[in-house]
C-alpha positions as a printed NumPy array, in Angstrom:
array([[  6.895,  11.89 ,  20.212],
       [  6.958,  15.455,  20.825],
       [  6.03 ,  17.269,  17.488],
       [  2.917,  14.818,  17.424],
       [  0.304,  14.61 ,  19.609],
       [ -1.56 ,  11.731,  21.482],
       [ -5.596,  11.469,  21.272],
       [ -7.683,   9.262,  21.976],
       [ -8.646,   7.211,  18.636],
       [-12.121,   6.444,  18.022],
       [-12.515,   4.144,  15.505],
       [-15.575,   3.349,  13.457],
       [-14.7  ,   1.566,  10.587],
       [-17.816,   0.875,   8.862],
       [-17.145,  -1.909,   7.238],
       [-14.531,  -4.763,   7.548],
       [-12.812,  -6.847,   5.326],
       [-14.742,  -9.975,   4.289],
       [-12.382, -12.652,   4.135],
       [-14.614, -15.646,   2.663],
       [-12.789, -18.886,   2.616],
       [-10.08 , -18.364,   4.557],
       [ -7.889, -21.074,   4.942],
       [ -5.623, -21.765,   8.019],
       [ -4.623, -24.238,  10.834],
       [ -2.689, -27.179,  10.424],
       [ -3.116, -30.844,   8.795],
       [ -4.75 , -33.506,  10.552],
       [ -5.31 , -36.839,  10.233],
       [ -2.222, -37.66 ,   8.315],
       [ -0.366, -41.116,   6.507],
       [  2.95 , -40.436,   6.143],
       [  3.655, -40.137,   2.336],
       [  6.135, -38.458,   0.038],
       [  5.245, -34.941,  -1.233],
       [  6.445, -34.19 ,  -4.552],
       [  6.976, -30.628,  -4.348],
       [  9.751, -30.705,  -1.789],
       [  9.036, -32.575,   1.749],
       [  5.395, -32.568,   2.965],
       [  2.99 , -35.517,   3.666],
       [ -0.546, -36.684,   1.937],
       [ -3.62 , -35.577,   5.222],
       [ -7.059, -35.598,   5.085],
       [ -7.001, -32.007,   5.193],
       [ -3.493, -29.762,   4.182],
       [ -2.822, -26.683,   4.321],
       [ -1.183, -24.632,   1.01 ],
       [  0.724, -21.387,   1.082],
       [  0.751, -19.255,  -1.84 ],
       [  3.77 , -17.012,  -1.83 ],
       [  5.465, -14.415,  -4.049],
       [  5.109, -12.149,  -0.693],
       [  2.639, -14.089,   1.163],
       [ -0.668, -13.864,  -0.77 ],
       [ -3.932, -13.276,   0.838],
       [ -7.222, -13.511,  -0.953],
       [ -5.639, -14.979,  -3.8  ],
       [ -8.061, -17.611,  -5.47 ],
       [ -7.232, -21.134,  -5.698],
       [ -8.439, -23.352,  -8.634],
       [ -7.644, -27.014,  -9.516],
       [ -5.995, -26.557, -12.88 ],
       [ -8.085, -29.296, -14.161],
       [ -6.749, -29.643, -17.608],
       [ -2.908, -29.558, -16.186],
       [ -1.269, -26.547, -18.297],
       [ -0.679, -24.544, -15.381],
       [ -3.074, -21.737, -15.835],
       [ -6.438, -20.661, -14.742],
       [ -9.031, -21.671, -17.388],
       [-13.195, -20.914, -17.487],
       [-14.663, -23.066, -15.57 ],
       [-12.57 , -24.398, -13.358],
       [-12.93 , -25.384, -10.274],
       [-12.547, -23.135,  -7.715],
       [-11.302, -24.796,  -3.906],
       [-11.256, -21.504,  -2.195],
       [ -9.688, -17.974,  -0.825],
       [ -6.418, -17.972,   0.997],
       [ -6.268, -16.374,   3.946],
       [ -3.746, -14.427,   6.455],
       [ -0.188, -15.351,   5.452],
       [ -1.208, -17.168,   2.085],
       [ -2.52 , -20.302,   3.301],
       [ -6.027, -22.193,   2.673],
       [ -6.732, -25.693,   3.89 ],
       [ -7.981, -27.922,   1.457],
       [ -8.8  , -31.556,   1.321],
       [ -7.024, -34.336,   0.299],
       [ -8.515, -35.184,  -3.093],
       [ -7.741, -31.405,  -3.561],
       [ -4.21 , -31.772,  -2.755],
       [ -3.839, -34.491,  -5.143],
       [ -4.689, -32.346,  -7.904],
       [ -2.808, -29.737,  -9.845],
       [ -3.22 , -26.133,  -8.473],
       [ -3.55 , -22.423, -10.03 ],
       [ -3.294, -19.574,  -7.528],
       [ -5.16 , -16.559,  -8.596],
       [ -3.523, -12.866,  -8.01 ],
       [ -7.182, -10.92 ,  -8.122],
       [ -6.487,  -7.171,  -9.273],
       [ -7.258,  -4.751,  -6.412],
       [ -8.095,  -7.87 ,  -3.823],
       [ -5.318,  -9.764,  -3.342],
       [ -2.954,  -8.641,  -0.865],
       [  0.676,  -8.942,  -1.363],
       [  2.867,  -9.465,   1.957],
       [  5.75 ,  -7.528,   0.064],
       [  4.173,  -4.725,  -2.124],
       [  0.317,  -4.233,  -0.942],
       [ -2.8  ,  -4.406,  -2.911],
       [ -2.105,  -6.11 ,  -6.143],
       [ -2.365,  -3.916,  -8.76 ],
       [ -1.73 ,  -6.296, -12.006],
       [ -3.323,  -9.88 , -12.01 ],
       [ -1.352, -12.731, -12.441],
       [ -1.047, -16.52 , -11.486],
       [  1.393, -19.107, -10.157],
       [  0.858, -22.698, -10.532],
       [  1.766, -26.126,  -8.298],
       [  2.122, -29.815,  -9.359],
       [ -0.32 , -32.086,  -7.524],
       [  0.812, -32.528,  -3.734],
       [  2.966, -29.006,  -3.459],
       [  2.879, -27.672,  -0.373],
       [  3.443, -24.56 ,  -1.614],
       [  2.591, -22.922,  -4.715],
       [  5.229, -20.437,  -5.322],
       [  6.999, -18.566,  -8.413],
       [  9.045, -21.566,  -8.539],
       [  6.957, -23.724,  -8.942],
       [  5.071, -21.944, -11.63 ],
       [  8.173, -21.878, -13.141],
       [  9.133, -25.892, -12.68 ],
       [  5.483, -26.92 , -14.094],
       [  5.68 , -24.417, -17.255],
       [  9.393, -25.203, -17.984],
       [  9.031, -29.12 , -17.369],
       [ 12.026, -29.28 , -15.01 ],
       [ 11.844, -30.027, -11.229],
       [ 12.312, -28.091,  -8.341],
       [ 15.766, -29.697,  -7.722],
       [ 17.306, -29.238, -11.573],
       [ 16.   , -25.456, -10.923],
       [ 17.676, -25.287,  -7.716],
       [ 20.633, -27.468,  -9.03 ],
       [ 20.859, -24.68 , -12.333],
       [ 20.938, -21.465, -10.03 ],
       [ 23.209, -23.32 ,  -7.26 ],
       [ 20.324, -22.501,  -4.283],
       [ 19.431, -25.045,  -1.808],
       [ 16.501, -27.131,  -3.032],
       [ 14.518, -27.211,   0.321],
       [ 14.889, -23.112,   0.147],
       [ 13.367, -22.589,  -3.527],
       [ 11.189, -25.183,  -2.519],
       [  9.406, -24.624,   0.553],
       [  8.665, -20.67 ,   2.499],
       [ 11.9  , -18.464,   1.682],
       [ 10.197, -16.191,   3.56 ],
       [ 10.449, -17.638,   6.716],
       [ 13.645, -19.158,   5.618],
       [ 14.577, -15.991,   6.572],
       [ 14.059, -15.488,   9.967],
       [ 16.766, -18.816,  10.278],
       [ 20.217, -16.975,  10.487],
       [ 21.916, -20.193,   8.526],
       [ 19.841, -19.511,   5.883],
       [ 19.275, -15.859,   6.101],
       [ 21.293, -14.805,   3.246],
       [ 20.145, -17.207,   0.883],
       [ 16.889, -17.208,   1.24 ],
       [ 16.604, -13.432,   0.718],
       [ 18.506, -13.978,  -2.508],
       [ 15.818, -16.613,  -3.428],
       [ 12.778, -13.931,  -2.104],
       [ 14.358, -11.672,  -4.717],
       [ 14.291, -13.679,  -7.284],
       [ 11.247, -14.292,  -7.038],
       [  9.838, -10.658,  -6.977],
       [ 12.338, -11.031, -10.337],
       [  9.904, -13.582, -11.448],
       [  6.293, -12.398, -10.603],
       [  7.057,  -8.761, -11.696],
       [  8.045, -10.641, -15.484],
       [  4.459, -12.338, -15.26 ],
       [  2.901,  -9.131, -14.734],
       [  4.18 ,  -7.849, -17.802],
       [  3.082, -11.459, -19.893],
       [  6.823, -12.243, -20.428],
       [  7.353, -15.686, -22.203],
       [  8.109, -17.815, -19.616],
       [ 10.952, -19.437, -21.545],
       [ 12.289, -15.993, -21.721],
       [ 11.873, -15.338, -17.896],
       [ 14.101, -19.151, -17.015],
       [ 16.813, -18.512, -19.636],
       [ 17.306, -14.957, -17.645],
       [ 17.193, -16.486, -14.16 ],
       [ 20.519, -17.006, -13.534],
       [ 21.923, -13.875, -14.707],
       [ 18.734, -12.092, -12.202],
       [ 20.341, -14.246,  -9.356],
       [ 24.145, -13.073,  -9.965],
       [ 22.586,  -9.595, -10.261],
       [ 20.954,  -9.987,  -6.625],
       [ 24.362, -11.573,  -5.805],
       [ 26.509,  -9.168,  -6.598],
       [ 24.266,  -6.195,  -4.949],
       [ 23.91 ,  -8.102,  -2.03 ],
       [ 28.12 ,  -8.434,  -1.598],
       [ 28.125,  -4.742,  -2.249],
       [ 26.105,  -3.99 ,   0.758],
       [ 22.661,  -3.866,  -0.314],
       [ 19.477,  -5.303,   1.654],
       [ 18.055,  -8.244,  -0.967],
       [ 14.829,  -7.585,   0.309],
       [ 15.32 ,  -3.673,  -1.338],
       [ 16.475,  -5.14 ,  -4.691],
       [ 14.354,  -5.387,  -7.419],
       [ 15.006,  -6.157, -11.224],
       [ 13.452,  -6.193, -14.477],
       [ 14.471,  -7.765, -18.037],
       [ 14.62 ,  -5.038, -20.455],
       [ 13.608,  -5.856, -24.503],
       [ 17.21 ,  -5.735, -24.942],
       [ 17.716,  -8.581, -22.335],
       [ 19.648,  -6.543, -20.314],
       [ 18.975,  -6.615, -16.583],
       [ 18.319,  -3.042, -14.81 ],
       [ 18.101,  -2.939, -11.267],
       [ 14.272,  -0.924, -10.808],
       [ 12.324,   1.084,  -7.764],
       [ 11.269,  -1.343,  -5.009],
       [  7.635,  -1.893,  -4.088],
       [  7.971,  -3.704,  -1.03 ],
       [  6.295,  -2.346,   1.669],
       [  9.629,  -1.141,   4.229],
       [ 11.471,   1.851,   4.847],
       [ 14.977,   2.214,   3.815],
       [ 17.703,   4.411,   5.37 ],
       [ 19.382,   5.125,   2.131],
       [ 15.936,   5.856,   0.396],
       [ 15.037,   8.321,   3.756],
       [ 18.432,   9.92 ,   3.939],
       [ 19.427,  13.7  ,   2.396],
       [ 16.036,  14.6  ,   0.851],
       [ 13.275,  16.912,   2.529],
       [ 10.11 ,  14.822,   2.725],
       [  6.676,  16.43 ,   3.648],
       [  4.081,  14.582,   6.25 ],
       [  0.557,  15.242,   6.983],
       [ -1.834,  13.762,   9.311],
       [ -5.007,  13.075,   8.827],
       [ -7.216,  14.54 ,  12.507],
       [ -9.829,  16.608,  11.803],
       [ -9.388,  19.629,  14.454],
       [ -6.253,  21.582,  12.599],
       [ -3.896,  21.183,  15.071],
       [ -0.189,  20.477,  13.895],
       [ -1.617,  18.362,  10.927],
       [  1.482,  18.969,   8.444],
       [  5.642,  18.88 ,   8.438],
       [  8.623,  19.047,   7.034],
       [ 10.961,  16.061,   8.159],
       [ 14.463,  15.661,   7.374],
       [ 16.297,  12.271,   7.946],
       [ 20.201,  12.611,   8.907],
       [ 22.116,  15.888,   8.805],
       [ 25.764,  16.277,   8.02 ],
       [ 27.341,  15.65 ,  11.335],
       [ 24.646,  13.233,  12.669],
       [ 23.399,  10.788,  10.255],
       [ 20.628,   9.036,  12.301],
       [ 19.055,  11.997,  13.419],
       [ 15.645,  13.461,  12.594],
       [ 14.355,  17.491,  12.224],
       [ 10.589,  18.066,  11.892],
       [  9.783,  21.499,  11.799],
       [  5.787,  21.659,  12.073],
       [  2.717,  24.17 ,  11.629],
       [ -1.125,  24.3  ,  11.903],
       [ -2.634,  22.731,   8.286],
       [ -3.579,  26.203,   6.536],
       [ -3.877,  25.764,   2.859],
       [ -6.441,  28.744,   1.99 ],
       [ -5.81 ,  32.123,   3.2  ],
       [ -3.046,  31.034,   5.159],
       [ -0.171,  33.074,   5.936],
       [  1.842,  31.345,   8.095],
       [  4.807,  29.047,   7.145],
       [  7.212,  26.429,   8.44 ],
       [ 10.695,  26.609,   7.155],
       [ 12.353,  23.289,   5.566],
       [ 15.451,  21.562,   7.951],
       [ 18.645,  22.278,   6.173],
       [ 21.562,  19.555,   6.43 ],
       [ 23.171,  21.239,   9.64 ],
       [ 19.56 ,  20.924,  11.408],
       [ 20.066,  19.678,  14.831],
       [ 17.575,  17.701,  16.903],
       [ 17.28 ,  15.354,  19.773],
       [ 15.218,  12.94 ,  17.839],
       [ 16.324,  10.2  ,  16.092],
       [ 15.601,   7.83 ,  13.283],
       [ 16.718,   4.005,  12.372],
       [ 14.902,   1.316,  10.182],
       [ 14.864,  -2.139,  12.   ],
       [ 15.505,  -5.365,   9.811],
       [ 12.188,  -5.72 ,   8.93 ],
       [ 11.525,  -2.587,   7.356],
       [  9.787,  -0.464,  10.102],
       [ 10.87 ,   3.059,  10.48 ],
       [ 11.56 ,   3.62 ,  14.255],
       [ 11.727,   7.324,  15.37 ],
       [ 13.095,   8.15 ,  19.188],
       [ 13.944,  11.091,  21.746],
       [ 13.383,  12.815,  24.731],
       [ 11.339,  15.814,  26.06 ],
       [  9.523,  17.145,  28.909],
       [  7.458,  13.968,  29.363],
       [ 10.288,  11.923,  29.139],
       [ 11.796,   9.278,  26.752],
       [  9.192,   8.272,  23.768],
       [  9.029,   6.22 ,  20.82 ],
       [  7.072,   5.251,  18.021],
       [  7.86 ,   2.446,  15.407],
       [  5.548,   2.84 ,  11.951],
       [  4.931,   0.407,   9.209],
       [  4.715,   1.298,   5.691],
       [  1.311,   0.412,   4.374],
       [  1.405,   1.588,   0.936],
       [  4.087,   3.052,  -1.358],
       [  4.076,   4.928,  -4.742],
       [  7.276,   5.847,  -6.484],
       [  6.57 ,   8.306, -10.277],
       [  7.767,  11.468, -11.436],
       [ 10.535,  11.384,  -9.699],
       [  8.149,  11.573,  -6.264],
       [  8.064,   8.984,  -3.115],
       [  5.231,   8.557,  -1.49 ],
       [  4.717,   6.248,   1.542],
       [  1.359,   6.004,   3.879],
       [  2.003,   4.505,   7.135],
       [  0.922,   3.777,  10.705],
       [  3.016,   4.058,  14.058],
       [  2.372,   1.129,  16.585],
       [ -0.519,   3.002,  18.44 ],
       [ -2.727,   3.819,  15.281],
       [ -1.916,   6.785,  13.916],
       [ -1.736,   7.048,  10.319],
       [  0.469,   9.355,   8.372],
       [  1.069,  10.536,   4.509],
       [  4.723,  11.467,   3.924],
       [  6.058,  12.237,   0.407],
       [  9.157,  14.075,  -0.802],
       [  7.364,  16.408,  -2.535],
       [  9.191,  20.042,  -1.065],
       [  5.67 ,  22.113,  -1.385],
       [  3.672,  22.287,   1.2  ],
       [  0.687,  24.334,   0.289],
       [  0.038,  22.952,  -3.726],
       [ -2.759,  21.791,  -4.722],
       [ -3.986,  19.938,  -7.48 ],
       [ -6.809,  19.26 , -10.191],
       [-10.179,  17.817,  -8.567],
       [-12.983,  17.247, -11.534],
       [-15.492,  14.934, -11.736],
       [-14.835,  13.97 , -16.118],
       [-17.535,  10.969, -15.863],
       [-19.599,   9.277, -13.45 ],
       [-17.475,   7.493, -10.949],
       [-17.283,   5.766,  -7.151],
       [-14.754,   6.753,  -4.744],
       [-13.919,   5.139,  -1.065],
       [-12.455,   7.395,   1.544],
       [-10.652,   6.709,   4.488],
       [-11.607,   9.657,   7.145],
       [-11.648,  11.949,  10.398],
       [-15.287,  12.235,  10.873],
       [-14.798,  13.913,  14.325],
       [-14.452,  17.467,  14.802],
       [-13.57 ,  17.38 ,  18.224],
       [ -9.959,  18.144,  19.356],
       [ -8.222,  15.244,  20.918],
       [-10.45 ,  12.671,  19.498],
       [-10.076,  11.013,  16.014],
       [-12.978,   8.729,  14.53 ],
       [-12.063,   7.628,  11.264],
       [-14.465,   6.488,   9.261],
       [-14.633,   4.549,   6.012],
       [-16.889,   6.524,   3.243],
       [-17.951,   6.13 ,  -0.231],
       [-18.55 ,   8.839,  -2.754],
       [-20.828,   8.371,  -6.11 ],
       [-20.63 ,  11.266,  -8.521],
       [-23.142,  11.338, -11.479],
       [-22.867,  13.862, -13.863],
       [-26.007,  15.791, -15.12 ],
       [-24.543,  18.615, -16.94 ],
       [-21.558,  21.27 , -17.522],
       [-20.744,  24.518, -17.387],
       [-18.553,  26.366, -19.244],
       [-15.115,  28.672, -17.453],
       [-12.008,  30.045, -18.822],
       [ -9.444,  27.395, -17.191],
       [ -5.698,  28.425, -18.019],
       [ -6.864,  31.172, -20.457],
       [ -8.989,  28.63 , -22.574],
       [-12.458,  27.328, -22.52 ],
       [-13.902,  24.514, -20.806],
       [-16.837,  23.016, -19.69 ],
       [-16.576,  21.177, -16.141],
       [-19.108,  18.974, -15.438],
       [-22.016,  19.02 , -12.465],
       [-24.128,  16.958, -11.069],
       [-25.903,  14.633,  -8.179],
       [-23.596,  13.319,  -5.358],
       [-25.079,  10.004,  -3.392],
       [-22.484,   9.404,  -0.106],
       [-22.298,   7.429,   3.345],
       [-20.498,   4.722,   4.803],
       [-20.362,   1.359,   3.786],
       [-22.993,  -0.706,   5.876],
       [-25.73 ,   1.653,   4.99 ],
       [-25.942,   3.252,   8.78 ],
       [-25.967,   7.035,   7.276],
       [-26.279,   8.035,   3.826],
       [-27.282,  11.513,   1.791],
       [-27.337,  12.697,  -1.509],
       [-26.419,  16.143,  -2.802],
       [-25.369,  18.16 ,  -5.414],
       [-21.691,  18.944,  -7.072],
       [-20.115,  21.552,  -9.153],
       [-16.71 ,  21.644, -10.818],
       [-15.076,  24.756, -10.6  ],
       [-12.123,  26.795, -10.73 ],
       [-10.529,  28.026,  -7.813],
       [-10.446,  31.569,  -9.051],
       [-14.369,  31.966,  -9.374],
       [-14.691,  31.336,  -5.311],
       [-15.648,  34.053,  -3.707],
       [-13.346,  35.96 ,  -1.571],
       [-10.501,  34.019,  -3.223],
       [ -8.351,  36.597,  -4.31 ],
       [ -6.188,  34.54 ,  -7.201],
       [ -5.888,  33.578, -10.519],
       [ -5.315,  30.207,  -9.465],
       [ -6.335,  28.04 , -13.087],
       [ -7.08 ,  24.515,  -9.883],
       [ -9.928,  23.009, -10.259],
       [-11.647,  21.823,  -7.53 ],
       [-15.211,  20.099,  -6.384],
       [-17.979,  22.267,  -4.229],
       [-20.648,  20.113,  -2.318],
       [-23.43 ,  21.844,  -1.503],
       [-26.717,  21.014,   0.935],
       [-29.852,  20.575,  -1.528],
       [-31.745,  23.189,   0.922],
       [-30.234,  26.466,   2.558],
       [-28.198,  24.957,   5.064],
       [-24.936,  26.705,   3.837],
       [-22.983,  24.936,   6.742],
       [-22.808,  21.611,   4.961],
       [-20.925,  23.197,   1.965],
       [-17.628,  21.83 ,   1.369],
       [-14.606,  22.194,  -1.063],
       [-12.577,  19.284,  -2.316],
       [ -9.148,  19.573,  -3.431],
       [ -6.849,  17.118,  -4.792],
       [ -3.821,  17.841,  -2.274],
       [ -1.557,  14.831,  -3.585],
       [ -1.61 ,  11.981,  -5.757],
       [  0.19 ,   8.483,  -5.93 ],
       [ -0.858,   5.85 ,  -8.372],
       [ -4.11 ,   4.209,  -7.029],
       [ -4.263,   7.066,  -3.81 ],
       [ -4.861,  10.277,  -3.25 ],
       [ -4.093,  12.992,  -0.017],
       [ -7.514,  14.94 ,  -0.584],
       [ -8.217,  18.507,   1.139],
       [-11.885,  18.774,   2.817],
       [-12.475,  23.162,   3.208],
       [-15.571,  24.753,   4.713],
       [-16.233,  27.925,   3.975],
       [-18.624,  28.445,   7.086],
       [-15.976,  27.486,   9.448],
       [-12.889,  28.004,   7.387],
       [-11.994,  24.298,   8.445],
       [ -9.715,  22.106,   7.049],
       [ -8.806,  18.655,   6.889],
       [ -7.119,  15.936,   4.849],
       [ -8.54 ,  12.713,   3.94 ],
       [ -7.635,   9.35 ,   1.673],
       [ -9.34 ,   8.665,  -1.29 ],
       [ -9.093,   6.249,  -3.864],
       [-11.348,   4.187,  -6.474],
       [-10.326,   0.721,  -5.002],
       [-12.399,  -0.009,  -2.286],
       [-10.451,  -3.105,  -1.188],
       [ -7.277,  -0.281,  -0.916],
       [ -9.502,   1.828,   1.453],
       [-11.003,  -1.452,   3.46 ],
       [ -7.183,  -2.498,   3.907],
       [ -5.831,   0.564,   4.966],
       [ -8.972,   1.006,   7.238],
       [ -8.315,  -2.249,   8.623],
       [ -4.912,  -1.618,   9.396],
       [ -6.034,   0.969,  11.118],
       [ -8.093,  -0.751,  13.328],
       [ -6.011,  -3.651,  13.893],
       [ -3.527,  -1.1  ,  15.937],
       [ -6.081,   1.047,  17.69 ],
       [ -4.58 ,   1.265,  21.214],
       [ -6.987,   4.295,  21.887],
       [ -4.241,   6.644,  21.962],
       [ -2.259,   8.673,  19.011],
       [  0.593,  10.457,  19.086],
       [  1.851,  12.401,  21.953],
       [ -0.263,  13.93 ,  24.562]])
């Protein structure tokens, strides 16, 4: 691609995910017998899915005392694993189950990092514990009189609508039943009665219906039950690109190498006369003291490149230049709609990772204070040489000591200081330091009366090289784009913060899982 560059990626994630108890594989040892959840046989060993999205490191319990929820001290049979499945044993499988949605470890297929618990339960011998048949068990009806009720096929509410999916018969009604679903988990996040959640279902499912006649992707379509029992159609959280959602708006993008070249854009997707392509008009990342600028791509911009979403949700970006024909297809790893702002992180198909939001500022800033103690994870460019990035997976433990007082926005305040322990996760390097919070104005040479607050880092001897700035560049929900300045070199880069560390782990592992040893164009 020809506004991004290709590097070789060094990757030294410090620490990988843990997945402990894992299930996977297939059955063996099996006598044919009737399942009762919808097809499957009694084994010696099965294996379970648990699906909303497919649901990894979810927890799996036997619900000993049969009302379909998790309860102290029961039994726990072990940790799904990639694609929501665990293999358990046969006396397990004969046993009523309770999947566990753990809050900032369980990983959602559709929307990412769970970010509310909740929990779907099975009867004994389901193959697959699903929002359906939470909603069977709780309700007391069967997975057929469900079906039967919302006029779906059986084996489809039943079994993986997900995969159901990829079968072209079934395409369109199993991504009606996927939606329905989200429908369903996104009640149980908000502790809806589930009597409340059934008595709506059908009226969710005409609503997914009638969008879906009109033209709309079912996997983009989400709802939610207001107090008035109206149905309002709501953002979607699942983790793929749109072409409506890209289309007519200015987004910013930013890229996280740590040797200033080309690091930020302006991309717009579709013009007036050509509605698949793509403008990116691109500078050197200068926040401080900068002076030059990049202008935004009106709706007559006209480019070479172009831009399509494939079926699955992956934004694919393609043209030409003096190296020839390239292309680069990137997933969307995490997503954050509020305020009126979209913001999506995502990785192309040789590594490189990428912020974009539709935020229309470039150079803005934000609030960085430390208001209690508190432990963030960072996802970074620890490399300051060009044409190599070596991201690295960090953690950051403030502890405040103190304050001190400044005029912030024309009234006083007192912004906390204190001791700063950091290094990477397996304990290979580590430091502590010191931290102020400041306002921008008070830096010296800083010409501005600039009310930002921001973070200084300093070296506890006279080594004024190690001195850094941290700004608060962007924030969505559970993320943030973070600015890294040094004075002594007037360098700058970006990195990702957040206080989930399972967030940072997955996005690091993503990472890694892609590393081709090249990013971007050369």
């Amino acid at each position: 691609m020809k506004e991004f560059k290709r590097s070789v990626l060094v990757l030294a994630v410090a620490s990988s995910l843990s997945l402990a108890g894992c299930g996977g594989g297939s059955s063996s040892d099996s006598s044919e017998s009737p399942n009762s959840s919808g097809g499957g046989t009694t084994t010696e060993s099965q294996t379970i899915t648990a699906i909303d999205g497919y649901l990894e490191r979810a927890d799996v319990y036997i619900d000993a005392n049969d009302n379909g929820q998790f309860d102290e001290g029961e039994v726990k049979v072990g940790t799904t694993g990639e694609n929501g499945t665990l293999e358990i044993s046969a006396e397990q499988f004969s046993q009523p189950l309770v999947v566990v949605a753990v809050e900032n470890v369980t990983w959602d297929s559709d929307s990412g990092l769970v970010d509310t618990p909740f929990s779907l339960s099975a009867e004994a011998g389901s193959d697959y514990v699903t929002p359906f048949t939470d909603l069977a068990k709780k309700t007391g009806k069967s997975i057929s009189e469900l079906a039967q009720e919302l006029g779906v096929d059986a084996a489809i509410l039943a079994g993986d609508y997900i995969k159901a999916k990829s079968d072209a018969a079934q395409a369109e009604e199993a991504g009606v039943v996927h939606a329905l679903a989200r429908f369903v988990v996104a009640e149980a996040k908000q502790a809806t009665d589930i009597s409340t959640v059934a008595s709506n279902l059908g009226a969710a499912k005409s609503e997914i219906v009638a969008q879906v006649k009109s033209g709309k992707n079912a996997d983009d379509i989400e709802l939610d039950l207001e107090d008035s029992g109206a149905i309002k159609t709501v953002e979607p959280t699942r983790l793929a690109f749109s072409k409506a959602a890209l289309q007519d708006t200015n987004w910013s993008m930013f890229r996280f190498d740590d040797n200033g070249d080309n690091e930020q854009f302006y991309v717009r997707f579709g013009t007036a006369n050509q509605a698949n392509t793509v403008c990116i008009n691109n500078e050197t990342f200068v926040f401080l003291k900068g002076d030059e600028t990049v202008a935004k791509p009106d709706d007559t911009c006209a480019a070479g490149s172009t831009f399509e979403v494939s079926a699955n949700g992956k934004l694919i970006l393609a043209g030409e230049d003096s190296d020839g024909a390239w292309r680069d297809e990137f997933t969307m790893l995490y997503r954050h709609t509020g305020d009126g702002i979209a913001t999506y992180v995502m990785i192309s198909d040789l590594g490189e990772l990428l912020w974009m939001d539709s935020v229309n500022v470039l150079e803005d800033a934000g609030d960085f204070a430390i208001a209690e103690d508190v432990t963030y994870y960072m996802l970074s460019d620890d490399s300051a040489t060009r044409d190599e990035v070596e991201y690295i997976v960090g953690k950051m433990s403030y502890t405040v000591a103190g304050a001190e007082p400044f005029t912030v926005g024309g009234e006083e305040q007192s912004l906390n200081l204190g001791n700063l322990e950091f290094g990477d996760l397996d304990g290979s390097f580590s430091g502590a330091t010191s931290f102020r919070s400041v306002p921008l104005y008070t830096m010296e040479g800083w010409e501005t009366s600039d009310n930002d607050i921001l973070i200084t880092v300093e070296e506890a001897s006279t080594d004024e090289d190690y001195e850094h700035w941290f700004f608060e560049y962007r924030k969505a929900g559970k993320l943030a784009l973070m600015m890294d300045y040094k004075p002594s070199t007037s360098g700058e880069s970006l990195f990702l913060q957040s206080e989930s560390e399972m967030l940072i782990k997955e996005l690091a592992a993503q990472v890694e899982a892609r590393n081709s040893g090249q990013q971007g164009d050369q």
